[in-house]
C-alpha positions as CSV (number, residue, x, y, z in Angstrom):
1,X,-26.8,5.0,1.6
2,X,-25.2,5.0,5.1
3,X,-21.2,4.7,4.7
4,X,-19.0,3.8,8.0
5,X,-15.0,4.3,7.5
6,X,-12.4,2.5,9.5
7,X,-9.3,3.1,9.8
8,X,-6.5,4.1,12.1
9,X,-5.6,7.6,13.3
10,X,-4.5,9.9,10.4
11,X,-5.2,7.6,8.1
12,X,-7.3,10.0,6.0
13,X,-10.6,9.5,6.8
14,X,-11.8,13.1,6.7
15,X,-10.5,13.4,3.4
16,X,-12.2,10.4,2.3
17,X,-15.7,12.1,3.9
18,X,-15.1,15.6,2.3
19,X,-14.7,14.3,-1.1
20,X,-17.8,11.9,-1.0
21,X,-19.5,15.2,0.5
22,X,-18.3,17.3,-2.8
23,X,-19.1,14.6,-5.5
24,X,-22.0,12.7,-3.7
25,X,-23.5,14.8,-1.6
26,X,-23.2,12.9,1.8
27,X,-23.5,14.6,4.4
28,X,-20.8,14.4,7.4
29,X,-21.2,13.2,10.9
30,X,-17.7,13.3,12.3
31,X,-18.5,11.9,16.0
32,X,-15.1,12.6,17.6
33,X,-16.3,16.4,16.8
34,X,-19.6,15.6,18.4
35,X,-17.9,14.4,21.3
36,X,-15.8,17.1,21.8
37,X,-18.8,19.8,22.1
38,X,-19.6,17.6,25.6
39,X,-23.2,19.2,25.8
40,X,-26.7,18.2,24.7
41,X,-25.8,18.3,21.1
42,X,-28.6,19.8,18.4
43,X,-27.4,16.6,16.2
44,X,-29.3,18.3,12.7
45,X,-27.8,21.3,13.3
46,X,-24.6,20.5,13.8
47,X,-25.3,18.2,10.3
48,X,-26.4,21.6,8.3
49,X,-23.6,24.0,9.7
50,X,-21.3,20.9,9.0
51,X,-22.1,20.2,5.3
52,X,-23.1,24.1,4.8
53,X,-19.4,24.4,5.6
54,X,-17.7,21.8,3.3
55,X,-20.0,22.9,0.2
56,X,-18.7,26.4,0.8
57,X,-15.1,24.7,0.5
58,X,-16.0,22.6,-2.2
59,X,-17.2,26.0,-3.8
60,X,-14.2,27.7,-3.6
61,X,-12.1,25.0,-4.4
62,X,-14.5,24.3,-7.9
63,X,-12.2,27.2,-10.0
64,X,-8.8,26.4,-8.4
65,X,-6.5,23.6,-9.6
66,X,-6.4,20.0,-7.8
67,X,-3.1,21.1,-5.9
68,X,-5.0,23.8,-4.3
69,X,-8.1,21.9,-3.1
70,X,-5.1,19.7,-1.8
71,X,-3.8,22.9,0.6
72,X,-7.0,24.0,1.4
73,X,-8.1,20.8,2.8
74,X,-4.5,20.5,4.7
75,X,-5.7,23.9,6.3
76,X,-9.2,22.9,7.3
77,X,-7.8,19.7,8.9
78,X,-5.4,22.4,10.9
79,X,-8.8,24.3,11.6
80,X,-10.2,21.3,13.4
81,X,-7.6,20.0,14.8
82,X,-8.5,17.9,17.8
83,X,-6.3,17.1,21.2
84,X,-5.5,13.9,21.3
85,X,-6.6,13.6,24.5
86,X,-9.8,13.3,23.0
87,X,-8.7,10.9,21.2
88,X,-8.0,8.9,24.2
89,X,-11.1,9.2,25.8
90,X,-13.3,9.0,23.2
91,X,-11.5,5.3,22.2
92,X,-10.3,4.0,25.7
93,X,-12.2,5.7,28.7
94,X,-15.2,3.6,30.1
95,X,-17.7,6.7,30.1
96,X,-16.2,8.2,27.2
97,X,-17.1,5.3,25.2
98,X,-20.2,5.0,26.9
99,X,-21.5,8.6,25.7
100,X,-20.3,7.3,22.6
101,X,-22.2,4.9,22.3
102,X,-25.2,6.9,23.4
103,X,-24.1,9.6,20.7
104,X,-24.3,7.0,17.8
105,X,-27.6,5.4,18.8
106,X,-28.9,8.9,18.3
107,X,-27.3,9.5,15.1
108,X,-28.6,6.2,13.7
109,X,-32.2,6.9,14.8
110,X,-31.7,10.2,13.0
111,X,-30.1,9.4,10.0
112,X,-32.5,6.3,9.9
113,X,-35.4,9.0,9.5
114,X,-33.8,11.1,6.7
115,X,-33.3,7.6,4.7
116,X,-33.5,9.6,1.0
117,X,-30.3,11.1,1.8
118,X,-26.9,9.7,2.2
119,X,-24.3,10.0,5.2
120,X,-20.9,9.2,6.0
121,X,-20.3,8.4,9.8
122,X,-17.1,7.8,11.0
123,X,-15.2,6.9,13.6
124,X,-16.7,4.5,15.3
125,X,-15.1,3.4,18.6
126,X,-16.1,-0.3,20.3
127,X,-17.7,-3.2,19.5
128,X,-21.1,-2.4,20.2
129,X,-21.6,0.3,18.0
130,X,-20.5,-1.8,15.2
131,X,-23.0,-4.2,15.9
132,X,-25.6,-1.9,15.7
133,X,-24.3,-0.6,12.8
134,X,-22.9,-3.4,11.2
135,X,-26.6,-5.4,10.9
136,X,-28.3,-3.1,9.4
137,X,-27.8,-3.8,5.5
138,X,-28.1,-0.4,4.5
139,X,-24.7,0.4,5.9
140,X,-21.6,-0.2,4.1
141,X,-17.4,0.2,5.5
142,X,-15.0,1.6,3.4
143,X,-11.6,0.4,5.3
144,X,-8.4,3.3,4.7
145,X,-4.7,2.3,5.9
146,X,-1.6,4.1,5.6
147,X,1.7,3.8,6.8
148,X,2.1,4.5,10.4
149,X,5.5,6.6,9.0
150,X,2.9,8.8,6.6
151,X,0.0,9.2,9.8
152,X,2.8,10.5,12.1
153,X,3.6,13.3,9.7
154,X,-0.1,14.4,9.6
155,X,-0.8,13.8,12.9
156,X,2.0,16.5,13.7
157,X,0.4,19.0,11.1
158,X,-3.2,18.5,12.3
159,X,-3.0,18.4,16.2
160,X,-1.7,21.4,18.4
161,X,0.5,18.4,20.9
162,X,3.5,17.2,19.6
163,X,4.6,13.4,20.0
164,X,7.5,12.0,19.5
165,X,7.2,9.5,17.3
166,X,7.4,6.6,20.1
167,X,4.6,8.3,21.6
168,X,2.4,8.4,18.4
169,X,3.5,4.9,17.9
170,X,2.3,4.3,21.7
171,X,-0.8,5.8,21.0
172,X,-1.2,4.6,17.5
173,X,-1.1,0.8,19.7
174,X,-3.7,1.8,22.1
175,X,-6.3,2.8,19.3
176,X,-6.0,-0.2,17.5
177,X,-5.1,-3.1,20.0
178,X,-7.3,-1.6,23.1
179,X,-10.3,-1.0,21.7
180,X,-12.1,-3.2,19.6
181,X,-10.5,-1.8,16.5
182,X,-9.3,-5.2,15.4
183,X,-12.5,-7.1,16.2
184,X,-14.2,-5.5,13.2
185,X,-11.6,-6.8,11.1
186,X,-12.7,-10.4,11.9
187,X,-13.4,-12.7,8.9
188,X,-17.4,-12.6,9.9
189,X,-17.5,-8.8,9.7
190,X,-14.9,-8.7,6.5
191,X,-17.5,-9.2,4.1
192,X,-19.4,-5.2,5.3
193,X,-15.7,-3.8,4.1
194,X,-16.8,-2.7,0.6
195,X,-13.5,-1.7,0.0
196,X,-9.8,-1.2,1.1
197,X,-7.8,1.9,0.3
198,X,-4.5,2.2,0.8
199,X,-3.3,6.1,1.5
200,X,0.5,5.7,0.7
201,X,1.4,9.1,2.2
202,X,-0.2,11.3,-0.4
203,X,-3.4,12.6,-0.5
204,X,-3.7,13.3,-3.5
205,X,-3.5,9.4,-4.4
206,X,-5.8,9.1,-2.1
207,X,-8.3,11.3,-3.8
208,X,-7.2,9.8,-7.0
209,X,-8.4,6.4,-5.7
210,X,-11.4,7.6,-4.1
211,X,-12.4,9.1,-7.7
212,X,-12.1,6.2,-9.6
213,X,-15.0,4.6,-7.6
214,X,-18.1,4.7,-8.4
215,X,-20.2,5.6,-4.6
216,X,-23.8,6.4,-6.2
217,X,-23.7,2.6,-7.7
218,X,-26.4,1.4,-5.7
219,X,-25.2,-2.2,-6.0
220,X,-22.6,-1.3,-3.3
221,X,-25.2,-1.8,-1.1
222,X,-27.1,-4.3,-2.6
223,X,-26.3,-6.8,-5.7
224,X,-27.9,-7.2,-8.8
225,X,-29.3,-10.8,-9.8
226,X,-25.8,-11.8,-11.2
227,X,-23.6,-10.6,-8.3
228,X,-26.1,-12.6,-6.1
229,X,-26.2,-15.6,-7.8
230,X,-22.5,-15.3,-8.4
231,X,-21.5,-14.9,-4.8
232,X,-23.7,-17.8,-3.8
233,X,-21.5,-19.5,-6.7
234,X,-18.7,-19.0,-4.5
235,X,-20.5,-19.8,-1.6
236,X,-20.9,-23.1,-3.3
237,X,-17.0,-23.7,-3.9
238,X,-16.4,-23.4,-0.3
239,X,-17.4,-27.2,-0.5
240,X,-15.1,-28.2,-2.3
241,X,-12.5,-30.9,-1.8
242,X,-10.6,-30.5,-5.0
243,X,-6.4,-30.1,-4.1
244,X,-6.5,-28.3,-7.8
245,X,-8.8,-25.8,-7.5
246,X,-12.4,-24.9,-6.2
247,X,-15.3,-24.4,-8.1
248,X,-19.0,-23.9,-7.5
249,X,-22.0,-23.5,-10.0
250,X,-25.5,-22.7,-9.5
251,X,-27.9,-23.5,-12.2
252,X,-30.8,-20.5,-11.9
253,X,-33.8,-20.5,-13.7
254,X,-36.1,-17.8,-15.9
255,X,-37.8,-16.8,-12.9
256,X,-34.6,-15.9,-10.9
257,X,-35.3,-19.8,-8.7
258,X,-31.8,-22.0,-7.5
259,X,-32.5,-25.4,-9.6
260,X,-29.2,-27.0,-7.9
261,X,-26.3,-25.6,-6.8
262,X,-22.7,-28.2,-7.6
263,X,-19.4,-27.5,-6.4
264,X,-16.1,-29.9,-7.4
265,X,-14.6,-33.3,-5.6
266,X,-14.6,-37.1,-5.9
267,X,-17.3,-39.1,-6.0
268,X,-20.3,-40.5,-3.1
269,X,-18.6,-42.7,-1.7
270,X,-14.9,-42.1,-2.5
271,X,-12.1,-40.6,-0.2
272,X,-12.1,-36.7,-0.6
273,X,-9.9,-35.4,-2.7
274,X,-7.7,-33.2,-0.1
275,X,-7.5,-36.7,1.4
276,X,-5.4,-38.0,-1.3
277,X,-9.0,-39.4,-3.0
278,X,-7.7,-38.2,-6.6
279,X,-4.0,-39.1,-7.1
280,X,-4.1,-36.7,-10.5
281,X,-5.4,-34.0,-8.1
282,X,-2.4,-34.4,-6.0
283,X,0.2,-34.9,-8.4
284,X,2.2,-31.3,-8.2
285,X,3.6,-32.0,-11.8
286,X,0.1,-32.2,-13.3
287,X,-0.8,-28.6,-14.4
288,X,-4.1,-27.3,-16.1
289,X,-6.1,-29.8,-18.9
290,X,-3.6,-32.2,-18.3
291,X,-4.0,-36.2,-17.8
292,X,-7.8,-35.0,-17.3
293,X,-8.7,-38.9,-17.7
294,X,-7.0,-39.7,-14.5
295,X,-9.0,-37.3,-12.2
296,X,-11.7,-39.3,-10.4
297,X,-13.3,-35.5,-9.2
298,X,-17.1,-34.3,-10.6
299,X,-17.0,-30.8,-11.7
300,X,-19.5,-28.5,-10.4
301,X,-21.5,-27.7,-13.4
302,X,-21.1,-31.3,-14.1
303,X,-22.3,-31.9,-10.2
304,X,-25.1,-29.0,-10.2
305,X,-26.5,-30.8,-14.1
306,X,-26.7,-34.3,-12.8
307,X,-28.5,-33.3,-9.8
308,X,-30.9,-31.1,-10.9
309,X,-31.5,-33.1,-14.7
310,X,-32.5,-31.4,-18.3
311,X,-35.9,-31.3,-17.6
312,X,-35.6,-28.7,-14.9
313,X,-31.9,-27.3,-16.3
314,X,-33.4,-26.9,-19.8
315,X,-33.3,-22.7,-20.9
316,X,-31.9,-22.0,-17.6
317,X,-28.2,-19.8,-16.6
318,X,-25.5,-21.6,-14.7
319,X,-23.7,-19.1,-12.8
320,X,-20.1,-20.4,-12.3
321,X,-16.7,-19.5,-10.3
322,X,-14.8,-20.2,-13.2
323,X,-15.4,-20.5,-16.8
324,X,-16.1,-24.4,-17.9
325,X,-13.9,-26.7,-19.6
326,X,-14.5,-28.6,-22.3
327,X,-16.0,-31.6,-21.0
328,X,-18.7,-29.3,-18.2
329,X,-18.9,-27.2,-22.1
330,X,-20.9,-30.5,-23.3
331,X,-22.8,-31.4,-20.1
332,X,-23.8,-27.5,-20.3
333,X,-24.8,-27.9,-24.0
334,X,-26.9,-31.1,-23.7
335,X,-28.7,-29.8,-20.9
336,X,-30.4,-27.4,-22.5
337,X,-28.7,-24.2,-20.1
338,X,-28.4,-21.3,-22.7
339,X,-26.3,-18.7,-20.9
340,X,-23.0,-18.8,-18.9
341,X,-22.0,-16.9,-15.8
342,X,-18.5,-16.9,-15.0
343,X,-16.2,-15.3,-12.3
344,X,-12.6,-16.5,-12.9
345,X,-10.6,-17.7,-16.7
346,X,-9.8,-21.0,-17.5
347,X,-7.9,-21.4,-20.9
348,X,-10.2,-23.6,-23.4
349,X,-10.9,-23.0,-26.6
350,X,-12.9,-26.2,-26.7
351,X,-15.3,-24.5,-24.8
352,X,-15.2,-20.9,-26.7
353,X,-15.8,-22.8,-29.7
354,X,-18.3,-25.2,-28.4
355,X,-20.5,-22.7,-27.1
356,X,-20.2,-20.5,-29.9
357,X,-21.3,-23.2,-32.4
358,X,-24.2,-24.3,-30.2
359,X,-25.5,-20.3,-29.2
360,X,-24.5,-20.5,-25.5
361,X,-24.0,-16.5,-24.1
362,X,-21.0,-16.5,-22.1
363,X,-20.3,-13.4,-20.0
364,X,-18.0,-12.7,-17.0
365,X,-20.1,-11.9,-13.3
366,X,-17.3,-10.2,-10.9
367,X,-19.5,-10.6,-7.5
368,X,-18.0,-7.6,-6.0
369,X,-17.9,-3.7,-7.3
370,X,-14.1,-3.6,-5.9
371,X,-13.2,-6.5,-8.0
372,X,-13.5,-4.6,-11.5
């Protein structure tokens, strides 16, 4: 597993890589340290003397208390503290950023050959080195913010200059809105973030955080049947016209095959709903289960079933955003589908009690490890 953190300056992204050194043995490329040594760099060696170093820390922080591994990580941050100048150059100048991106094509090909172990790479600087990154499957973003207040204060503890804090704010500006820091945050790239976490100004929450998530879970990087199914589920709601809510389903056979996939809104033929198609739809006063005899929209188990027809639905899972009402509860019943994926609640005991009386396994699918 190949883990990329983002993040702006202080934010705590070497803590985040110590601690997924010390409890999952990742080994460290930090590439602004790379960068500094400004020679050809022995890239494996730097790796062992680099991990050798933060399991000797981890060592002797193993028999002190949690408050001590807090200092002694403060210190090592002092230890290798970097000029910001660096900083600078390795983000914004034109060479710097092209031995940059020399320095990470290297460190890909390497890491790329030592697949059975994991890495944590970090940061990167311009767009093209997230590309090449970002592509590859294998590699996975955790995001980390703080508040700009919080990376000031550790920004004057870790680097020798001192900034005022209109300078760090100047420079805190550059990082993020000259370089192509915000362009990984675009809604096509959002979906590689794994997971956001927010370092309020303690590092200690932050390692609190950090150890409440699961990294060797393999489904990080890539999803079991259910998330899969379940995220094309939601794929499927993106469809949808509904002004109430939107809902897709995905009806999946034993042999893991799509039979139909059904997401929620009026009828062939009929204005959309977000149109003003359904008038109960659109009705504000109209809450959940209510005047359910007015609404001209298809469901999208109800959409997925009729498509698709019992003699392909029949034994087979629907994977669904939400959990069915009572009336999809039938259609799901007579068709012959004998479990239930769900993402989302919907209050109906018609349902619970349907599908307990008729043997229908219901269970909840979250399609994201973050979303537990």
């Amino acid at each position: 597993m190949y883990v990329t953190l983002l993040g702006p300056i202080c934010a705590g992204k070497s803590i985040f890589a110590r601690y997924l050194q010390k409890y999952y043995q990742f080994k460290i490329i930090d590439l602004v340290e790379l960068f500094k040594i400004k020679e050809e760099v022995d890239i494996e060696e730097y790796i062992s003397n680099k991990n050798k170093a933060a399991i000797k820390l981890c060592m002797q922080s193993s028999t002190s208390t949690h408050n001590s591994e807090l200092e002694e990580n403060k210190e090592e941050a002092k230890i290798e503290g970097r000029e910001h100048k660096f900083l600078r150059e390795f983000y914004l100048d034109p060479e710097g950023k092209k031995e940059v991106t020399a320095l990470v094509e290297k460190v890909i090909a390497l890491v790329k050959s030592d697949w059975k172990n994991n890495y944590v790479i970090f940061p990167i600087a311009n767009m093209d080195d997230w590309e090449n990154i970002l592509y590859r499957h294998t590699f996975i973003v955790y995001e980390i913010e703080a508040p700009i207040t919080s990376r000031y204060e550790r920004f004057c503890s870790k680097y020798d200059d001192e900034l005022t804090f209109a300078e760090f704010a100047k420079l805190n500006d550059q990082l993020i809105f000259d370089t192509d820091y915000m362009r990984a945050k675009e809604p096509d790239r959002r979906d590689k973030v794994k997971k956001v976490f927010t370092n309020t100004g303690s590092s200690e929450d932050l390692i609190g955080a950090i150890l409440k998530y699961d990294f060797s879970d393999y489904r990080i990087v890539r999803p079991d049947w259910d998330q899969y199914f379940m995220r094309l589920a939601h794929v499927a709601a993106s469809r949808s016209n509904c002004m109430k809510r939107s809902v897709g389903a995905i009806i999946v056979n034993p042999d893991k095959q799509i039979v139909a996939t059904g997401y929620n809104g009026t009828t062939f033929g009929f204005d959309n709903c977000f149109s003003g198609g359904c008038k109960r739809c659109n009705n504000p006063k109209v809450t959940q289960g209510e005047s359910l005899e007015l609404c001209v929209c298809i469901h999208a188990e109800e959409n997925a079933i009729l498509i698709a027809g019992r003699v392909q639905t029949k034994e087979c899972s629907l994977y669904a955003t939400a959990y069915p009402c009572g009336l999809c509860a039938k259609f799901i019943i007579q068709s012959g589908i004998k479990k239930i994926y769900y993402d989302s609640d919907y209050k109906s005991e018609v349902s619970k009690d349907l599908f307990k009386k008729c043997g229908v396994e219901v269970q909840r699918v979250v399609p994201y490890l973050s979303d537990n």
